[in-house]
DRENPA-3360 file (N, C-alpha, C; in nm, 2 decimals, always signed):
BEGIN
1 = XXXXXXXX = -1.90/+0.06/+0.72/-1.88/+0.20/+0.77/-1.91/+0.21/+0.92 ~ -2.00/+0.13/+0.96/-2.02/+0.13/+1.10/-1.94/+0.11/+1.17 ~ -1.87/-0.02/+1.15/-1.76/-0.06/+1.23/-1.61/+0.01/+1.28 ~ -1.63/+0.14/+1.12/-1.50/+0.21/+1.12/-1.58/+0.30/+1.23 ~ -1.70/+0.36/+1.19/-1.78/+0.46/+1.32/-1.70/+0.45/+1.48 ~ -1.76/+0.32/+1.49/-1.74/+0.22/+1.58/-1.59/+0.23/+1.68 ~ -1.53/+0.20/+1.54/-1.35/+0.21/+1.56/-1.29/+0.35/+1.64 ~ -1.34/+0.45/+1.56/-1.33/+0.58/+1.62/-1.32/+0.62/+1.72;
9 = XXXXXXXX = -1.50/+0.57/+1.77/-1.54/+0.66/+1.86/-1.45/+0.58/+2.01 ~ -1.44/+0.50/+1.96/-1.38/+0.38/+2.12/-1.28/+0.46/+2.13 ~ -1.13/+0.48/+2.00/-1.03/+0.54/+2.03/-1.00/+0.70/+2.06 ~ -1.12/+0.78/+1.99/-1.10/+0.86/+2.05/-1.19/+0.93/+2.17 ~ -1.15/+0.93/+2.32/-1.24/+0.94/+2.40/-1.24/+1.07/+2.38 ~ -1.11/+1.13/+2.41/-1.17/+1.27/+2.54/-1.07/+1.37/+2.41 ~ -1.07/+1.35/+2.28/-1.06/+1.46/+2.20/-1.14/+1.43/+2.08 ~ -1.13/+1.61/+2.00/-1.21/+1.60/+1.91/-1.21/+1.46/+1.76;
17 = XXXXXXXX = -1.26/+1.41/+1.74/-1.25/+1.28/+1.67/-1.19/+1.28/+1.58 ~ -1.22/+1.45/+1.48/-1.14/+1.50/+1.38/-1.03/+1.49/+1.36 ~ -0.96/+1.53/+1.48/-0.79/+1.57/+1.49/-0.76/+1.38/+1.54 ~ -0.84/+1.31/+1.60/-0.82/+1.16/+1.65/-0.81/+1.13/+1.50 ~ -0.84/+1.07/+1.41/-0.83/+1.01/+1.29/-0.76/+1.05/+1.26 ~ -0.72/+1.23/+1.18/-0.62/+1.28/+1.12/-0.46/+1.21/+1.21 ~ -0.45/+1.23/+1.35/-0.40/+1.18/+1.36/-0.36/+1.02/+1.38 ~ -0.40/+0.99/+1.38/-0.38/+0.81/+1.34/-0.40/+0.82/+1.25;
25 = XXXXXXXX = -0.43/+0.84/+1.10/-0.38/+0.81/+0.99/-0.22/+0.92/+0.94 ~ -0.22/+1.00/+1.05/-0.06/+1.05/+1.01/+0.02/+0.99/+1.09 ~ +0.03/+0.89/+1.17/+0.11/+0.78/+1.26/+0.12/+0.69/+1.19 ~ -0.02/+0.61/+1.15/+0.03/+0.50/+1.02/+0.10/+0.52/+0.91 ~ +0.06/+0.67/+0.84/+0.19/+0.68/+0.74/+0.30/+0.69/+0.79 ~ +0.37/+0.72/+0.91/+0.51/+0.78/+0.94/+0.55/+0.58/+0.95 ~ +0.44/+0.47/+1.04/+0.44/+0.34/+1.04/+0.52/+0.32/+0.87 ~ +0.40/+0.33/+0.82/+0.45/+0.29/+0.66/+0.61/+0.32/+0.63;
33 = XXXXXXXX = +0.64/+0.45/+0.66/+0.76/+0.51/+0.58/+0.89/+0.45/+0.65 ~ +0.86/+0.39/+0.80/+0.95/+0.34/+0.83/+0.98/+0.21/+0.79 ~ +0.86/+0.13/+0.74/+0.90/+0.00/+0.68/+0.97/+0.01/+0.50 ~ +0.93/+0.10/+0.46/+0.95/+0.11/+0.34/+1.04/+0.22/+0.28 ~ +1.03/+0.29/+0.40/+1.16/+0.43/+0.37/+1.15/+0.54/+0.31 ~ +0.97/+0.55/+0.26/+0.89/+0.67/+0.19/+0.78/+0.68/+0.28 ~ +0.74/+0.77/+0.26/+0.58/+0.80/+0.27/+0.47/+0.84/+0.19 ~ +0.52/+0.80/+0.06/+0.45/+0.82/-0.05/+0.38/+0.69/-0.08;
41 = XXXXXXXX = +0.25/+0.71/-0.02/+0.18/+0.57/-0.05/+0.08/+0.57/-0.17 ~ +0.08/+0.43/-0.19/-0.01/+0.39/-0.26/-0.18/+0.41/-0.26 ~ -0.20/+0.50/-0.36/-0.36/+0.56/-0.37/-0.43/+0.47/-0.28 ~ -0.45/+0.33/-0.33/-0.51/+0.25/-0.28/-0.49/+0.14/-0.19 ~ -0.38/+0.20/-0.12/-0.34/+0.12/-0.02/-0.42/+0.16/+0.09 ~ -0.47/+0.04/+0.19/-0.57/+0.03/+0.30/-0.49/-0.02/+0.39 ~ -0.53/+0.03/+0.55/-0.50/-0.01/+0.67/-0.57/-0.07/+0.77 ~ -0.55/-0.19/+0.78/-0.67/-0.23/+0.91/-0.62/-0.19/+1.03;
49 = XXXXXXXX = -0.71/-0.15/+1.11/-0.69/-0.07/+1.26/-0.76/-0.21/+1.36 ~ -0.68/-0.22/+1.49/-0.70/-0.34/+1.58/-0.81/-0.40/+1.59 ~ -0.92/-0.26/+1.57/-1.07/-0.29/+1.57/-1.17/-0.38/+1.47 ~ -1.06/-0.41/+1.37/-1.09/-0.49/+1.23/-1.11/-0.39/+1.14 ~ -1.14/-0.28/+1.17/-1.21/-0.12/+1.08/-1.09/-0.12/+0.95 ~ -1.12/-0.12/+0.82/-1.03/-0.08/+0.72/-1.04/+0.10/+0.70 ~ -0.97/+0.12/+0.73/-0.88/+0.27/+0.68/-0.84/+0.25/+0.51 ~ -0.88/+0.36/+0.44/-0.82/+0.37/+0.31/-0.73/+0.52/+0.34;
57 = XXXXXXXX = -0.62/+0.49/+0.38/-0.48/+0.57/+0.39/-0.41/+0.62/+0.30 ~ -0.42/+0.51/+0.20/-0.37/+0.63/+0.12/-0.42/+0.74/-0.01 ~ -0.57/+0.73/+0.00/-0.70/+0.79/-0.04/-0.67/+0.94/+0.09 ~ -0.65/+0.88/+0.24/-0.63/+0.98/+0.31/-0.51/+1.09/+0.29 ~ -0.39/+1.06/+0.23/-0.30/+1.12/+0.19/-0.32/+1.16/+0.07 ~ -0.38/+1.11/-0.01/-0.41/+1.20/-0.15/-0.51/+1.31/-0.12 ~ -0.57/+1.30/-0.03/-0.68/+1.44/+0.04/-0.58/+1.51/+0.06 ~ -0.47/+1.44/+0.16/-0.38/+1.57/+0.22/-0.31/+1.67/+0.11;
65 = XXXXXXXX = -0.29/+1.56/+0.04/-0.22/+1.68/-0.12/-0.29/+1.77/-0.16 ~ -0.42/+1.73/-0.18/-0.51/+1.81/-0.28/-0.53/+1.93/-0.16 ~ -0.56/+1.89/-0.06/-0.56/+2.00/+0.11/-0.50/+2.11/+0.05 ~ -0.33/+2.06/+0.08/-0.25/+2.16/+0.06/-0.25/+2.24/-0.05 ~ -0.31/+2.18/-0.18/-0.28/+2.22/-0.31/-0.38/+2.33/-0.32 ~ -0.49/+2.34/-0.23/-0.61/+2.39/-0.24/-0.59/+2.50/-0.13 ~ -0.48/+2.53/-0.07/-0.43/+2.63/+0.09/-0.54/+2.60/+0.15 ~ -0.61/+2.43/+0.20/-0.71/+2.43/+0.28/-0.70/+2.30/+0.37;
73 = XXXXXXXX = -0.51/+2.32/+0.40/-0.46/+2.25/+0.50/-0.45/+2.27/+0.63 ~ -0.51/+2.29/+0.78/-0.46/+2.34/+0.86/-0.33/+2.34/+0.85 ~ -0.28/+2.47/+0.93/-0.16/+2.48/+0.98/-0.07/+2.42/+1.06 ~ -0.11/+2.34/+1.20/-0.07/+2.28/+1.25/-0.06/+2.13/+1.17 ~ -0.15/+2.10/+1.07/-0.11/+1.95/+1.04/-0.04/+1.97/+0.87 ~ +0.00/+2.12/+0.82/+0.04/+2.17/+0.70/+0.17/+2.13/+0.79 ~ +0.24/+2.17/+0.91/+0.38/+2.12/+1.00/+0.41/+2.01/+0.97 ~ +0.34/+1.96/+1.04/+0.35/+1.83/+1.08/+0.38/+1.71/+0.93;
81 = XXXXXXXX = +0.31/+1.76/+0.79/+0.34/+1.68/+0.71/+0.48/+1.75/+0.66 ~ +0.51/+1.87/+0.66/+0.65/+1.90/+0.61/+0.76/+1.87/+0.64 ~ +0.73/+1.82/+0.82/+0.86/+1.77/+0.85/+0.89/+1.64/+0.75 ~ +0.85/+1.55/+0.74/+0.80/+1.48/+0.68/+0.86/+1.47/+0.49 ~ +0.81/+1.59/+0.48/+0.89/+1.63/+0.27/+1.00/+1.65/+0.31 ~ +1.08/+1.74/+0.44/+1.21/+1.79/+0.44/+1.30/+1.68/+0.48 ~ +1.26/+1.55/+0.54/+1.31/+1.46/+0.58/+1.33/+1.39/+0.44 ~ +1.31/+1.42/+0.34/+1.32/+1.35/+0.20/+1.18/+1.21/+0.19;
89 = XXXXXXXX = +1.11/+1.21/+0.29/+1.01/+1.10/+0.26/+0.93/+1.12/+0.22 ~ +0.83/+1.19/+0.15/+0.74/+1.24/+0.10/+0.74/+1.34/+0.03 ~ +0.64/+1.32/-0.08/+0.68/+1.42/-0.22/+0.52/+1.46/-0.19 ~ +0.51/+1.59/-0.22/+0.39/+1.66/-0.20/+0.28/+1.68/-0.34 ~ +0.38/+1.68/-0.45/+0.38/+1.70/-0.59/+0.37/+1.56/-0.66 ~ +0.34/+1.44/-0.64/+0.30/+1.34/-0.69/+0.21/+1.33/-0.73 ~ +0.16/+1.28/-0.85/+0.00/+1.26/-0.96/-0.06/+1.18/-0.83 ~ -0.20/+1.26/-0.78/-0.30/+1.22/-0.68/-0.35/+1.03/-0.76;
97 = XXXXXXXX = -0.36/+0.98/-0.86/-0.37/+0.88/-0.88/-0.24/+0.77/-0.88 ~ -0.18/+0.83/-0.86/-0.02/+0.73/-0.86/+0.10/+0.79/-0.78 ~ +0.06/+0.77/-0.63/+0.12/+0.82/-0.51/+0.24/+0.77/-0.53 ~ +0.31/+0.64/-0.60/+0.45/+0.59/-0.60/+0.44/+0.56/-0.75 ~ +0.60/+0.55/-0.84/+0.56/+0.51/-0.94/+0.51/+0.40/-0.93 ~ +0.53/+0.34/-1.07/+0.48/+0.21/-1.15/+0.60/+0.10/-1.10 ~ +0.71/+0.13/-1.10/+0.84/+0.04/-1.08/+0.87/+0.08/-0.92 ~ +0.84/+0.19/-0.81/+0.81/+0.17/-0.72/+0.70/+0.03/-0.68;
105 = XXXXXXXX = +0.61/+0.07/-0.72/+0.51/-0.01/-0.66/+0.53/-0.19/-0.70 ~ +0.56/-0.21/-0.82/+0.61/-0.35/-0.89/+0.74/-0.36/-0.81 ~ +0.80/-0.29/-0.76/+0.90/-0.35/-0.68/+0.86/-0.39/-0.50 ~ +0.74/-0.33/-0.46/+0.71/-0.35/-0.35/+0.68/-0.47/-0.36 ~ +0.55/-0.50/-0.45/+0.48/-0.62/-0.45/+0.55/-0.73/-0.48 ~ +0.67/-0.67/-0.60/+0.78/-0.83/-0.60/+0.84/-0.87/-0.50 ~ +0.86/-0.78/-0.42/+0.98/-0.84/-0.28/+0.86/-0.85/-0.18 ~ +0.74/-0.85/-0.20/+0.68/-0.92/-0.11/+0.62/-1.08/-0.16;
113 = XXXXXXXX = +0.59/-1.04/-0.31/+0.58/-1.21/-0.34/+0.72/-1.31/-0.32 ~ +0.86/-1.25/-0.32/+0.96/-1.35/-0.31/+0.96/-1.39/-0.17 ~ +0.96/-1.30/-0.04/+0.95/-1.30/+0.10/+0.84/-1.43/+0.08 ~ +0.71/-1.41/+0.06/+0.63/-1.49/+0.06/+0.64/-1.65/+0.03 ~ +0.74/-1.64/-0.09/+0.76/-1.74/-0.19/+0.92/-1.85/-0.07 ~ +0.99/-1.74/-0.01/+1.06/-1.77/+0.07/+1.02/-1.86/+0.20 ~ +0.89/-1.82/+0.25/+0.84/-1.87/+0.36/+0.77/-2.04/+0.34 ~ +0.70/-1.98/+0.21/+0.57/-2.10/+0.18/+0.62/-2.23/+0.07;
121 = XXXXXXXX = +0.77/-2.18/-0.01/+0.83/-2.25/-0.10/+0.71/-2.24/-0.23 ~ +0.62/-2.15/-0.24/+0.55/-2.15/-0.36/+0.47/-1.97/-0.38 ~ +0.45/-1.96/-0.46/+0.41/-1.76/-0.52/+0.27/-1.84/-0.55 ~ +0.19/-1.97/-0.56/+0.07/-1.96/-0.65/-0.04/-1.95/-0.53 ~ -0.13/-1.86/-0.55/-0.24/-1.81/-0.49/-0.38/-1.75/-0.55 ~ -0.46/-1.75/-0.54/-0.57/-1.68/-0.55/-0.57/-1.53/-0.58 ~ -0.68/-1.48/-0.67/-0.67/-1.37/-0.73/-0.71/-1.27/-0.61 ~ -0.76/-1.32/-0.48/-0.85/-1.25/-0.36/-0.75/-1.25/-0.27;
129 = XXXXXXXX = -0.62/-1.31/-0.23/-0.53/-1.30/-0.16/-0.47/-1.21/-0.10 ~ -0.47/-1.13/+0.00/-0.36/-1.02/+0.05/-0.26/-1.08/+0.12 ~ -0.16/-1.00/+0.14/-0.06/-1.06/+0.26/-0.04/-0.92/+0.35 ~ -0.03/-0.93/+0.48/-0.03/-0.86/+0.62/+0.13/-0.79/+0.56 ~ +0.14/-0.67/+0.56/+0.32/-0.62/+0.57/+0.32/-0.49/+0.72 ~ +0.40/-0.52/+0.73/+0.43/-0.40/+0.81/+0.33/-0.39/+0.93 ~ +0.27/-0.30/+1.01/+0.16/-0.27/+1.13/+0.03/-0.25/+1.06 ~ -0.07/-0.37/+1.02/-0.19/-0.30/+0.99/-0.16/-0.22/+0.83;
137 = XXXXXXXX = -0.06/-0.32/+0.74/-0.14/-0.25/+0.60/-0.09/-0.40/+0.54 ~ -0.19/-0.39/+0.41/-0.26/-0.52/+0.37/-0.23/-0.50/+0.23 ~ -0.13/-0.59/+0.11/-0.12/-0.57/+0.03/-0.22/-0.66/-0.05 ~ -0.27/-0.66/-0.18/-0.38/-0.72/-0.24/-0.25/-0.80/-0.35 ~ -0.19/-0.91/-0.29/-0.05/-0.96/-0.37/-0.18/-1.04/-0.47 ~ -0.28/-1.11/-0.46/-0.30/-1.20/-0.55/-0.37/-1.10/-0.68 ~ -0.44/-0.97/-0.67/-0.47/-0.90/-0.78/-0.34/-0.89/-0.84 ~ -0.29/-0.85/-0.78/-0.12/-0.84/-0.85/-0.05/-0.93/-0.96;
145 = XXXXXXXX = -0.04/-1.03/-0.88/-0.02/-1.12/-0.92/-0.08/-1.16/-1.08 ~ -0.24/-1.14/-1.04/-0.28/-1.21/-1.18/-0.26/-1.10/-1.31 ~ -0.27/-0.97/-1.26/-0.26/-0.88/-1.33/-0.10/-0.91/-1.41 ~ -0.01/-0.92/-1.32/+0.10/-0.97/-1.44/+0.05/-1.10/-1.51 ~ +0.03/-1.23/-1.45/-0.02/-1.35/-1.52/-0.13/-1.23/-1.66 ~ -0.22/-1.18/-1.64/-0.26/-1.15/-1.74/-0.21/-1.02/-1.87 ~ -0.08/-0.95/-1.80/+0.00/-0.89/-1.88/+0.10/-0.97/-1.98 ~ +0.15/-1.09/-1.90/+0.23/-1.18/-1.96/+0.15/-1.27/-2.10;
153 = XXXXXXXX = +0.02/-1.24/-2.08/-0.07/-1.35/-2.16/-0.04/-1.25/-2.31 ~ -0.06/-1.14/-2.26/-0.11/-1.04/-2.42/+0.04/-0.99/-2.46 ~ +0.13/-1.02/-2.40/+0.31/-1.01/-2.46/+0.35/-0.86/-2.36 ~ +0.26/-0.78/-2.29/+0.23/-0.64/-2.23/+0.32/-0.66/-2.12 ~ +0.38/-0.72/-2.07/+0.46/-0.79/-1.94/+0.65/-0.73/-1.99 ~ +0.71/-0.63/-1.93/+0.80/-0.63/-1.97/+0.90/-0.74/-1.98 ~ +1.03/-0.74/-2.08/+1.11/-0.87/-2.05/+1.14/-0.86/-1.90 ~ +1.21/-0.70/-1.87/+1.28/-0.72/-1.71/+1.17/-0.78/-1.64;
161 = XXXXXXXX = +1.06/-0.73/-1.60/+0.95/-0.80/-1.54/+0.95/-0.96/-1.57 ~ +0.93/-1.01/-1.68/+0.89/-1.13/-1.74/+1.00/-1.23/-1.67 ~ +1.14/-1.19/-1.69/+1.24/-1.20/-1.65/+1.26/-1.25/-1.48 ~ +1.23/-1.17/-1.43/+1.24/-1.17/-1.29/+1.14/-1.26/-1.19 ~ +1.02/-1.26/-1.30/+0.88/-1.40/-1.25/+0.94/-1.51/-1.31 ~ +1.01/-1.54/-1.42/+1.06/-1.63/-1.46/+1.14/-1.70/-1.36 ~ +1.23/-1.61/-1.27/+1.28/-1.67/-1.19/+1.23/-1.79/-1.12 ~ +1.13/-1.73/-1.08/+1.05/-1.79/-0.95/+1.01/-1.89/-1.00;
169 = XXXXXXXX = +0.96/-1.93/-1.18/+0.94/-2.01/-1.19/+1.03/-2.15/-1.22 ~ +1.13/-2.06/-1.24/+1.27/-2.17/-1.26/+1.26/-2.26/-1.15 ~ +1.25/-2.15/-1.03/+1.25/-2.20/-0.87/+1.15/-2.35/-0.82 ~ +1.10/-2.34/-0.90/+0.92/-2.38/-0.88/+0.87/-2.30/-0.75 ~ +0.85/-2.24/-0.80/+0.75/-2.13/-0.70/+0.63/-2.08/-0.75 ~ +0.67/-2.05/-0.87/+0.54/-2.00/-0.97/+0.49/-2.05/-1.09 ~ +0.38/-2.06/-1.09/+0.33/-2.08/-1.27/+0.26/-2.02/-1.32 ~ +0.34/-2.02/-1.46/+0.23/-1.87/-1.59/+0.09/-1.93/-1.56;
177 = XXXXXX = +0.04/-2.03/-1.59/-0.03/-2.09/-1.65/-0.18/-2.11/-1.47 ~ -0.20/-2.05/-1.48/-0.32/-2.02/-1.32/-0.41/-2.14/-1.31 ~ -0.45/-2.22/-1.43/-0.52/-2.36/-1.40/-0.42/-2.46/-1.32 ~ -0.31/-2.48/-1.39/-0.22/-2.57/-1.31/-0.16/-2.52/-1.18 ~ -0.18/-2.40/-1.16/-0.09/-2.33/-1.04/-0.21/-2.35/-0.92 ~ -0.32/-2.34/-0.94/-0.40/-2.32/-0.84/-0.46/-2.46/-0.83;
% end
C-alpha cells in the first residue's frame, strides 16, 4: 500500500490526487478498451503503474458502476464515462462480479495462452505465472490455466473448451497431465 501511496503522490504534483487517480485509472481503461475493443473489464483485473504500484482497475470500475447506480457519480466523470457506453464500449449494467462474461473472458485468456504458446513453442507453466498484455495490465494465465487442467480432471471442462486445449496438445504445446508438463 505504500508503494501505491508512493506512486501517487510523485504523479500527482500540482492537482488534487483524487481527480489524479480517478483519472489514470480512466486512461488505463480507455488503454484496455483499445487493446481489446471493450471496456468492460475484468473485476479482478490489476494494473501495474511504471512505479511498480499494482492498481486493482477493475475493482475501480466496478465502484464506478455501483457510483453511478447509487447517483453518487460526479458529474464531470458521470461524462466522461458515458462517452465511453455511447461509443458501444462499455456496459454500465453488468453483474459488479462478472464485468465480462464467462466466454468473454475464456476467450481473452485462450488467445493469450496461444500468442504465448506461439512465441515459446509450449502453454506449460506454473500455477503463479502472469503474462504482461497490453500497457501495464497483467493477466494471471497460469491460475487460468490450472483451473481448466482442474475443470478437465472432474469432466466440468466443456467439449468446446476441452476441444480447443486439445489442440494445443496435439501441437505439443500443452499437457493435461501438470506432473509431466512442469
Amino acid at each position: 500500500m505504500e508503494i501505491l501511496k508512493r506512486h501517487w503522490y510523485s504523479v500527482c504534483l500540482d492537482i488534487n490526487i483524487k481527480d489524479c487517480i480517478w483519472n489514470t485509472n480512466f486512461d488505463a481503461t480507455l488503454l484496455y478498451g483499445r487493446e481489446y475493443g471493450h471496456c468492460n473489464l475484468p473485476r479482478t483485473l490489476e494494473c501495474r503503474m511504471p512505479s511498480g504500484a499494482i492498481v486493482k482497475l477493475g475493482l475501480w470500475l466496478s465502484n464506478q458502476r455501483a457510483r453511478k447506480k447509487a447517483f453518487n457519480l460526479r458529474q464531470d466523470r458521470l461524462d466522461r464515462m458515458e462517452n465511453i457506453v455511447a461509443e458501444g464500449k462499455l456496459d454500465w449494467f453488468l453483474d459488479r462480479k462478472e464485468a465480462i462474461s464467462d466466454n468473454q473472458r475464456w476467450e481473452l485468456m485462450f488467445r493469450n495462452l496461444v500468442e504465448y504458446g506461439v512465441v515459446n513453442n509450449h502453454c506449460n507453466f506454473p500455477p503463479t505465472f502472469t503474462v504482461q498484455v497490453g500497457i501495464n495490465i497483467e493477466l494471471r494465465l497460469g491460475e487460468w490455466l490450472s483451473r481448466q487442467r482442474a475443470l478437465m480432471s472432474t469432466n466440468s471442462l466443456s467439449i468446446n473448451r476441452m476441444q480447443r486445449l486439445q489442440e494445443l496438445v496435439d501441437r505439443g504445446w500443452f499437457q493435461w497431465d501438470t506432473i509431466r508438463a512442469l
